[in-house]
PyMOL commands that place a pseudoatom at each C-alpha (Angstrom):
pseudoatom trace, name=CA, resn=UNK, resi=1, chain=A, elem=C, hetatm=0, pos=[168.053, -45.582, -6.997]
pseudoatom trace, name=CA, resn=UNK, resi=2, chain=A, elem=C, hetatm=0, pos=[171.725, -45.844, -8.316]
pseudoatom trace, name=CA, resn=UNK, resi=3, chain=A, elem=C, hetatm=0, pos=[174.146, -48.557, -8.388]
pseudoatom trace, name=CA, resn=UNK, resi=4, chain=A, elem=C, hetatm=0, pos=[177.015, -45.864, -7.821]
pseudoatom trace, name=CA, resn=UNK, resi=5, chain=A, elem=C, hetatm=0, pos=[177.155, -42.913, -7.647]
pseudoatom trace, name=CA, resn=UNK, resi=6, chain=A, elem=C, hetatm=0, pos=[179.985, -39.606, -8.396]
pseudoatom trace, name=CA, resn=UNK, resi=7, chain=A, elem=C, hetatm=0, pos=[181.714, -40.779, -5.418]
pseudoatom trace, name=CA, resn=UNK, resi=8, chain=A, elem=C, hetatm=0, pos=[182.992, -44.242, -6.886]
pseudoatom trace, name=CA, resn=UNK, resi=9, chain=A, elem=C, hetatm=0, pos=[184.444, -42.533, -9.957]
pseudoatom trace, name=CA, resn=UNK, resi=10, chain=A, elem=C, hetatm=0, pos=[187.788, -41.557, -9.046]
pseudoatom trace, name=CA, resn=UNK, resi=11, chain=A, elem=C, hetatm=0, pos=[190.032, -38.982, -11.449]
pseudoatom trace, name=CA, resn=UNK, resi=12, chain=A, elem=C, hetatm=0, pos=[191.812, -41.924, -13.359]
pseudoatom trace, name=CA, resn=UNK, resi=13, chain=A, elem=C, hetatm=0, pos=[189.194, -44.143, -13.385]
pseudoatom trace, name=CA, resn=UNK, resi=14, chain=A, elem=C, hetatm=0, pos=[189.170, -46.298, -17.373]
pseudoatom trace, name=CA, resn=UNK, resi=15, chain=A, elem=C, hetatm=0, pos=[187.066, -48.920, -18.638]
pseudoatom trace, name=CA, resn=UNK, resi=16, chain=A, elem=C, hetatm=0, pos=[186.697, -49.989, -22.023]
pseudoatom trace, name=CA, resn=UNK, resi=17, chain=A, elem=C, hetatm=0, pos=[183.068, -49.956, -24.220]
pseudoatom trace, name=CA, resn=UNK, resi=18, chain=A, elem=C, hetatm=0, pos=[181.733, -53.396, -26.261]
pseudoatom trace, name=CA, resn=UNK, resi=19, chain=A, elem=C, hetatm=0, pos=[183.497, -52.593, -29.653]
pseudoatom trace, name=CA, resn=UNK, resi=20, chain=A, elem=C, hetatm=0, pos=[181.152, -52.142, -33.357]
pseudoatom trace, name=CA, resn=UNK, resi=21, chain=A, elem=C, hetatm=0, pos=[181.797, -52.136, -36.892]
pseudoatom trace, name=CA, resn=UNK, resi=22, chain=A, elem=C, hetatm=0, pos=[180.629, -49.156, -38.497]
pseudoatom trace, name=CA, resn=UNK, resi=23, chain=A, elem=C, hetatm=0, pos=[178.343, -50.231, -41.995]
pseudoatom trace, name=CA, resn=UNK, resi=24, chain=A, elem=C, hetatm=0, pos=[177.287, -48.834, -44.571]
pseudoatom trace, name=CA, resn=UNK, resi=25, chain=A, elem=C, hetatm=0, pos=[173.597, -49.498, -42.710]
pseudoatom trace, name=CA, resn=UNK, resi=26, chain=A, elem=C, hetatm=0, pos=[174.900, -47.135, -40.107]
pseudoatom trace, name=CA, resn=UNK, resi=27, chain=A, elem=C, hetatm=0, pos=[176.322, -44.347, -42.628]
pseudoatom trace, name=CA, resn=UNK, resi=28, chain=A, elem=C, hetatm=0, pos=[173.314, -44.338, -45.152]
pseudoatom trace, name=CA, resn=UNK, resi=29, chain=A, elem=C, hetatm=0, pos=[170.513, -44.024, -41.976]
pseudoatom trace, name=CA, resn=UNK, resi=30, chain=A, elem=C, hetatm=0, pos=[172.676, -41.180, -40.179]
pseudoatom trace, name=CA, resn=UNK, resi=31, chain=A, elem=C, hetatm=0, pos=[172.383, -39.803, -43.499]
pseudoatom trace, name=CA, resn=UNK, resi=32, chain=A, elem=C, hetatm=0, pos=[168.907, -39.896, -43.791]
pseudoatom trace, name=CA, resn=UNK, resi=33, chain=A, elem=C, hetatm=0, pos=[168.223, -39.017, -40.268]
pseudoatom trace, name=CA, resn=UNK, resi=34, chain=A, elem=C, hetatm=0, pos=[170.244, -36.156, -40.326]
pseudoatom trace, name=CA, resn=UNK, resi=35, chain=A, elem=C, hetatm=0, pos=[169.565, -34.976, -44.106]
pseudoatom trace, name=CA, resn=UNK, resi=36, chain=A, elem=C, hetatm=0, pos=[173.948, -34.987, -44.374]
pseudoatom trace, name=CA, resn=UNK, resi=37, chain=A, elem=C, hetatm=0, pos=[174.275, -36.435, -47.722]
pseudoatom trace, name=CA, resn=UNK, resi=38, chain=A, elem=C, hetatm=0, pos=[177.520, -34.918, -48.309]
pseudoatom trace, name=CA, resn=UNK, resi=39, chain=A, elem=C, hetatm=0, pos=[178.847, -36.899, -51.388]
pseudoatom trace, name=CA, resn=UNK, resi=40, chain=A, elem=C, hetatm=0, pos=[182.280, -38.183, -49.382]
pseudoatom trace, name=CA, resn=UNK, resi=41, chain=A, elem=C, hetatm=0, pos=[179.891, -40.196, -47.400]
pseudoatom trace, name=CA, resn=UNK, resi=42, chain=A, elem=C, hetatm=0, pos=[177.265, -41.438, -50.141]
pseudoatom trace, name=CA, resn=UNK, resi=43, chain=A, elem=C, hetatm=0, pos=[179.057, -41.197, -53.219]
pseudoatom trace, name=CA, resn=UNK, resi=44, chain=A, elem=C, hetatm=0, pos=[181.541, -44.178, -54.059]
pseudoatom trace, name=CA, resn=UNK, resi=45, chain=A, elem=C, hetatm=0, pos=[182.694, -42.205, -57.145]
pseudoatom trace, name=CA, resn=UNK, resi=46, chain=A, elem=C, hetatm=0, pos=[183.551, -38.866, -55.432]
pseudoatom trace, name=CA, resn=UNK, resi=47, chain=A, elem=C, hetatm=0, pos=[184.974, -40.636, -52.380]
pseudoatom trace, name=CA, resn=UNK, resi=48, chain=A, elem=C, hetatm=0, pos=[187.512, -42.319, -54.564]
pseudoatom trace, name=CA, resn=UNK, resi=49, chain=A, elem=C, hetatm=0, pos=[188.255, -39.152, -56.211]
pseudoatom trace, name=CA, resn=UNK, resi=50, chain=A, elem=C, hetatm=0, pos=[189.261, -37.619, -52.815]
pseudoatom trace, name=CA, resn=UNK, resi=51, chain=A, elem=C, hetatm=0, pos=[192.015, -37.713, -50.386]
pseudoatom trace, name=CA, resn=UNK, resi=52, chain=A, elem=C, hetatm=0, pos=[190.064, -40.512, -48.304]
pseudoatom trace, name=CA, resn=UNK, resi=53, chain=A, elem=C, hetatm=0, pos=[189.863, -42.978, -51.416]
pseudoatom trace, name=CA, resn=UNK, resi=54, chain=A, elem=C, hetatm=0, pos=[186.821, -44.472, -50.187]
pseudoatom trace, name=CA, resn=UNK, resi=55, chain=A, elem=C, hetatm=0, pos=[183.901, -43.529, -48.337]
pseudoatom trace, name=CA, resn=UNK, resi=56, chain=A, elem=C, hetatm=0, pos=[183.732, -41.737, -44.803]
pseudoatom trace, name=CA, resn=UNK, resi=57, chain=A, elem=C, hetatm=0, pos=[181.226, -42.468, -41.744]
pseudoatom trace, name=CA, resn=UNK, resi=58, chain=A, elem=C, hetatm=0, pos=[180.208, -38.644, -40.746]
pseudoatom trace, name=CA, resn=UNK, resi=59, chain=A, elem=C, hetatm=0, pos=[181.743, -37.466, -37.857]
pseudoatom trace, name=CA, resn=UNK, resi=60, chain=A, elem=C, hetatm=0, pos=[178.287, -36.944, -35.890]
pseudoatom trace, name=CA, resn=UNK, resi=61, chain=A, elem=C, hetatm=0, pos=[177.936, -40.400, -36.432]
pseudoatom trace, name=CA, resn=UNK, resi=62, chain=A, elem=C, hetatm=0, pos=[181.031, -41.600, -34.892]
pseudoatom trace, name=CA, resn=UNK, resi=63, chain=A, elem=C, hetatm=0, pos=[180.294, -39.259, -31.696]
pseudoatom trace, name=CA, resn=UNK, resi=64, chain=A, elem=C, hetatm=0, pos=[176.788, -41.043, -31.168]
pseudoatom trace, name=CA, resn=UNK, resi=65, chain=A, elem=C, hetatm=0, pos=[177.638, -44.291, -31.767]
pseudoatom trace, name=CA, resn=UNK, resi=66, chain=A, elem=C, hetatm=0, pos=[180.530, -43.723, -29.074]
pseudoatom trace, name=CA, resn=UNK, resi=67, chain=A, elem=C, hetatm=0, pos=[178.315, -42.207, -26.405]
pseudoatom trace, name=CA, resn=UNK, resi=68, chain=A, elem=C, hetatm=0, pos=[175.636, -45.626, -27.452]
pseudoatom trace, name=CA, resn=UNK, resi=69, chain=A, elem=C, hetatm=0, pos=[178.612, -47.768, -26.480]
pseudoatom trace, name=CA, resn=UNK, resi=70, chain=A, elem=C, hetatm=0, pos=[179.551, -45.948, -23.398]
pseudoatom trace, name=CA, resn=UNK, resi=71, chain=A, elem=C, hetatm=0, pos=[175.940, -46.410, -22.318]
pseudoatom trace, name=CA, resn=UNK, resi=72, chain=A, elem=C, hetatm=0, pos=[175.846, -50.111, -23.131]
pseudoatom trace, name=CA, resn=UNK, resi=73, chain=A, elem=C, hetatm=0, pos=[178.595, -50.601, -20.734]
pseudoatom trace, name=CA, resn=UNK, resi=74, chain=A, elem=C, hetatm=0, pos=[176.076, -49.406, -17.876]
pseudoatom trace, name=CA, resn=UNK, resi=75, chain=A, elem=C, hetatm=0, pos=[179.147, -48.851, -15.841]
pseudoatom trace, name=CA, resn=UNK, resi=76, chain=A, elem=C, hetatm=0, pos=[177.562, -45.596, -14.438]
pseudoatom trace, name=CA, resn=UNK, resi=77, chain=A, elem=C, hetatm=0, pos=[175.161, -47.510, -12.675]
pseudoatom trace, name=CA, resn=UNK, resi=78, chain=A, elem=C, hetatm=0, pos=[172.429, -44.970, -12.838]
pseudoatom trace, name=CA, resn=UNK, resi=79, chain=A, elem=C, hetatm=0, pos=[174.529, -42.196, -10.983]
pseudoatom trace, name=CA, resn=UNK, resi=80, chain=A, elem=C, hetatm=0, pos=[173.995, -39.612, -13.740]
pseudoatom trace, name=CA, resn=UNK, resi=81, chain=A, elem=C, hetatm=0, pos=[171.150, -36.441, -13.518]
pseudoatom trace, name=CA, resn=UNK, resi=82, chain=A, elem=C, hetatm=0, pos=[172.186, -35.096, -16.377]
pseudoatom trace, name=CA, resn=UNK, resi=83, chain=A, elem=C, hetatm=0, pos=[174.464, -34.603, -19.860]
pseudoatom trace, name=CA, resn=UNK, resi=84, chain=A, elem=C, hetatm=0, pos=[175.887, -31.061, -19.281]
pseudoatom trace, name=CA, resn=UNK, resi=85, chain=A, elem=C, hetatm=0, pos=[178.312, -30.494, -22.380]
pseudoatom trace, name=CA, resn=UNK, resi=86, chain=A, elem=C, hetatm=0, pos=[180.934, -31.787, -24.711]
pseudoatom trace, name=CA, resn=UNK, resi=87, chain=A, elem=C, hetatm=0, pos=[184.685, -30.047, -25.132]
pseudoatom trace, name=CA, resn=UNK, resi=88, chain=A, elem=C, hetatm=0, pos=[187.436, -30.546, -27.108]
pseudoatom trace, name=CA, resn=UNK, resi=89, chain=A, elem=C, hetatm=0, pos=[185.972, -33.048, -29.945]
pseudoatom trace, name=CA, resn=UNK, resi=90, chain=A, elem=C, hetatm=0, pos=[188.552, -33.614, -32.460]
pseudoatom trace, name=CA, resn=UNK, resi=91, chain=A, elem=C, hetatm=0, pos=[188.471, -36.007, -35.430]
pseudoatom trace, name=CA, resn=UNK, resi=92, chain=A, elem=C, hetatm=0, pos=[191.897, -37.226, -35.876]
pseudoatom trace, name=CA, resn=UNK, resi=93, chain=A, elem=C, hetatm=0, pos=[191.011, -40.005, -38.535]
pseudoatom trace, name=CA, resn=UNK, resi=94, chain=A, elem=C, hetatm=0, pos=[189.182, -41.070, -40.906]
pseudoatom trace, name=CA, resn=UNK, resi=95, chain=A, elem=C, hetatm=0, pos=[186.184, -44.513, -39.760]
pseudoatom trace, name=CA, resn=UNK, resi=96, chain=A, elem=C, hetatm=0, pos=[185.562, -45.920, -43.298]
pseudoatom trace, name=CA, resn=UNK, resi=97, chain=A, elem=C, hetatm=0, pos=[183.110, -48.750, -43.417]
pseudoatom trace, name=CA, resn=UNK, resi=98, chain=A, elem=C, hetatm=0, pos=[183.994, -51.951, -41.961]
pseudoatom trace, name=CA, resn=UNK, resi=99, chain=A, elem=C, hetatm=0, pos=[186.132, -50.306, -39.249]
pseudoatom trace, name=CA, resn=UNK, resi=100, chain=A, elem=C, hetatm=0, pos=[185.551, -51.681, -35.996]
pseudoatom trace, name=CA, resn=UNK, resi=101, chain=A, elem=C, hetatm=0, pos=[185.574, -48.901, -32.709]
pseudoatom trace, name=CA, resn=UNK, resi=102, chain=A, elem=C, hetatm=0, pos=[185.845, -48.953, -29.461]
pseudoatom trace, name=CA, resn=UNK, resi=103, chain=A, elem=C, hetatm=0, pos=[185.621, -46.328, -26.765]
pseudoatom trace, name=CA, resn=UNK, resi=104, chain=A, elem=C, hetatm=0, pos=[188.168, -46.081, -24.216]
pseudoatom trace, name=CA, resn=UNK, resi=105, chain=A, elem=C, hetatm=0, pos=[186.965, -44.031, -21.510]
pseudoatom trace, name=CA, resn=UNK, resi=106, chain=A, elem=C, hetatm=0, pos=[188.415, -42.057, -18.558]
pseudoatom trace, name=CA, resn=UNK, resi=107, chain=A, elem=C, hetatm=0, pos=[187.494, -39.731, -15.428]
pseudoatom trace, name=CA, resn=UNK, resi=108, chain=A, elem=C, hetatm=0, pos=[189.510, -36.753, -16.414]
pseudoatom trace, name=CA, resn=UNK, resi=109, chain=A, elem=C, hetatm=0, pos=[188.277, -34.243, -13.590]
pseudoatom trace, name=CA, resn=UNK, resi=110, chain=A, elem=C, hetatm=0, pos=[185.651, -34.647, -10.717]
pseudoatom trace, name=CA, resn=UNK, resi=111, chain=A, elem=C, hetatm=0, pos=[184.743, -31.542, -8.742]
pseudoatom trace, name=CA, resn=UNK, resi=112, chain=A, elem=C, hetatm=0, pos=[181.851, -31.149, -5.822]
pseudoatom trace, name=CA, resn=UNK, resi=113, chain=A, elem=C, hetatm=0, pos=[179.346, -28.462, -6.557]
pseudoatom trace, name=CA, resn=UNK, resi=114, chain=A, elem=C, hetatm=0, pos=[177.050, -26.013, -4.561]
pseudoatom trace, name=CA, resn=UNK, resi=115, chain=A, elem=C, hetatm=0, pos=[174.614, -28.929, -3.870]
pseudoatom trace, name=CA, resn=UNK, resi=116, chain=A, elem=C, hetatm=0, pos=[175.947, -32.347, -1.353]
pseudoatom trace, name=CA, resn=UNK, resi=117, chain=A, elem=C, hetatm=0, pos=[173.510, -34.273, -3.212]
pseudoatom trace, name=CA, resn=UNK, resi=118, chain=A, elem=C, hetatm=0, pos=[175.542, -34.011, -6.737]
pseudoatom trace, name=CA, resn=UNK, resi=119, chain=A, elem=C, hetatm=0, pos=[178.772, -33.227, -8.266]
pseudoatom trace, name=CA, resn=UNK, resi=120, chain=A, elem=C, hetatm=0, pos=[180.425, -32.625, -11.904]
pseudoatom trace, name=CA, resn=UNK, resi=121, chain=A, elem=C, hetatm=0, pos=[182.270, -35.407, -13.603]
pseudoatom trace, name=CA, resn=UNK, resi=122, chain=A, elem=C, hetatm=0, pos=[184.569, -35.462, -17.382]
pseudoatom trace, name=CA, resn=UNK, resi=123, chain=A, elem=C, hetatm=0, pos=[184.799, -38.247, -18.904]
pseudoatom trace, name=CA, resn=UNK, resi=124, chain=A, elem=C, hetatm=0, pos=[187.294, -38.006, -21.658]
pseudoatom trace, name=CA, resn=UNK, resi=125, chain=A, elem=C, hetatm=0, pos=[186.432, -40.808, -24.577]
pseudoatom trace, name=CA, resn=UNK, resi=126, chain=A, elem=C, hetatm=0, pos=[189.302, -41.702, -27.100]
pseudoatom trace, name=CA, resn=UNK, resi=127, chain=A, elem=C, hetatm=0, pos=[187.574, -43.848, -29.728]
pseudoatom trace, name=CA, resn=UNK, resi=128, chain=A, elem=C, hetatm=0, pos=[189.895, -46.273, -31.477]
pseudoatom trace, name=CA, resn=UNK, resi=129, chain=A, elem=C, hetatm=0, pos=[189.853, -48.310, -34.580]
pseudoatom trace, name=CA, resn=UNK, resi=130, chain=A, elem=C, hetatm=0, pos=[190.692, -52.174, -34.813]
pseudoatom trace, name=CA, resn=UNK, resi=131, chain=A, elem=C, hetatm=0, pos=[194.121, -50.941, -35.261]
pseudoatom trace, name=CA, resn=UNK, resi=132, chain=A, elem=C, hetatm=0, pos=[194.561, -49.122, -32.211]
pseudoatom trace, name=CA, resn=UNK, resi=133, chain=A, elem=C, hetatm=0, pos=[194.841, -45.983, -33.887]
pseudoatom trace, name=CA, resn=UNK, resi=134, chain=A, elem=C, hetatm=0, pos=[192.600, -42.660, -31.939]
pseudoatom trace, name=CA, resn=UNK, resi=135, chain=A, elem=C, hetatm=0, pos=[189.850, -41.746, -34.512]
pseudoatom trace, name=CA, resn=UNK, resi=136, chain=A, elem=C, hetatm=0, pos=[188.090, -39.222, -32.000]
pseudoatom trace, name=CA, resn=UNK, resi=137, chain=A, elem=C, hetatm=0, pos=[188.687, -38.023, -28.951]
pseudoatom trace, name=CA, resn=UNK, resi=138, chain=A, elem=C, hetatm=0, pos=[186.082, -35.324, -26.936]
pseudoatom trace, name=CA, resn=UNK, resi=139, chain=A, elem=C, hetatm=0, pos=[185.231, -34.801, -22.981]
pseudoatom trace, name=CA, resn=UNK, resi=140, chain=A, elem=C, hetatm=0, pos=[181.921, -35.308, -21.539]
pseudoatom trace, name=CA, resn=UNK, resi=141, chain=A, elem=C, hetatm=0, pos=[180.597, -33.227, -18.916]
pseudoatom trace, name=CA, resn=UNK, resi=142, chain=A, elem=C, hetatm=0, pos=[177.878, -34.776, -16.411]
pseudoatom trace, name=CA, resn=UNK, resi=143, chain=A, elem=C, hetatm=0, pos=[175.935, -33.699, -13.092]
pseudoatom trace, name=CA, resn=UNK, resi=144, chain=A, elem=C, hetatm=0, pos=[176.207, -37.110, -11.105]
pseudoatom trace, name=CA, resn=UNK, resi=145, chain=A, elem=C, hetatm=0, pos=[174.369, -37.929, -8.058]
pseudoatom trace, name=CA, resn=UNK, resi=146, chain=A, elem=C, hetatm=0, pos=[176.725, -38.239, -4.922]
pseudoatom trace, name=CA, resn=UNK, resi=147, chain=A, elem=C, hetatm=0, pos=[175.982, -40.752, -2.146]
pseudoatom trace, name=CA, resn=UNK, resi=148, chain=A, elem=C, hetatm=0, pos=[175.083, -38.237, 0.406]
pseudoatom trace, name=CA, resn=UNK, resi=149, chain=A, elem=C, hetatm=0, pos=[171.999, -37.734, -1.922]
pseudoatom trace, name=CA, resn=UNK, resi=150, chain=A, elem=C, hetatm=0, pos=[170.190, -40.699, -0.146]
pseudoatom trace, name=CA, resn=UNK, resi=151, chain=A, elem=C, hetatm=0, pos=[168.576, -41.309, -3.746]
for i in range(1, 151): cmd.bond("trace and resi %d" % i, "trace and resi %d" % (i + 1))
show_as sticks, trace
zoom trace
C-alpha cells in the first residue's frame, strides 16, 4: 500500500536528492558493465589530449546514478506502477571524477488517464555539480497510483 499517491504531487512540486561524488570506482564498473570503454573515459593520456583535459564519467552513468538518488529520497512513497519513458535528456557538461551531484527534481506535468485508479506524472531532474552548475537535465514519465485506487 502507498504512502502517497499521484494525487499529493502537485505540478510544481521540488525536492532535492542526497548528493554523491562520482569516482573513478563508479566510471571504471559502468565501464565494465556496459562494455563502454571509450578511451575519454579510461584513458588518462587521451583524455588530456582532448577538449575535456581529463577524464569523463559516461553520460549513461550520470543518468543512473541520478534516477539511484531520486529513489533514495523515497519521496514517492510507493505511489509509482510503473517507469513509462524518458524525454528531452541533454548533457550540458562535462562530471569528471571527484564531482559531487545532486538531483533537483520537479513535477513538470500531471494528467488523469482512462483509468480512476492511476494517472501520468513528469518529473523533470536537473542534475547539478558542487558548483551549482546543470550537468544533465531529462523528464521522467511515470503511471502513479491515485488515491481513488483504494491500493
Amino acid at each position: 500500500m502507498p504512502d502517497k499517491y499521484w494525487d499529493d504531487f502537485d505540478t510544481g512540486f521540488t525536492f532535492k536528492t542526497p548528493s554523491i561524488t562520482v569516482t573513478e570506482t563508479h566510471i571504471v564498473t559502468w565501464a565494465g558493465l556496459t562494455m563502454d570503454f571509450y578511451p575519454l573515459h579510461m584513458d588518462k593520456e587521451f583524455a588530456a589530449r582532448s577538449p575535456m583535459k581529463e577524464r569523463v564519467a559516461h553520460g549513461p552513468l550520470i543518468f543512473g546514478m541520478a534516477v539511484g538518488m531520486a529513489g533514495l529520497a523515497r519521496v514517492e512513497g510507493g505511489s509509482i506502477i510503473a517507469w513509462m519513458g524518458v524525454d528531452g535528456m541533454k548533457m550540458l557538461a562535462p562530471v569528471k571524477i571527484g564531482d559531487t551531484i545532486t538531483n533537483n527534481v520537479e513535477v513538470v506535468d500531471r494528467r488523469e488517464t482512462g483509468k480512476p485508479t492511476q494517472g501520468m506524472q513528469t518529473w523533470r531532474y536537473t542534475i547539478k555539480n558542487q558548483r551549482e552548475e546543470t550537468v544533465m537535465v531529462f523528464d521522467m514519465k511515470f503511471l502513479m497510483y491515485r488515491k481513488s485506487s483504494g491500493a
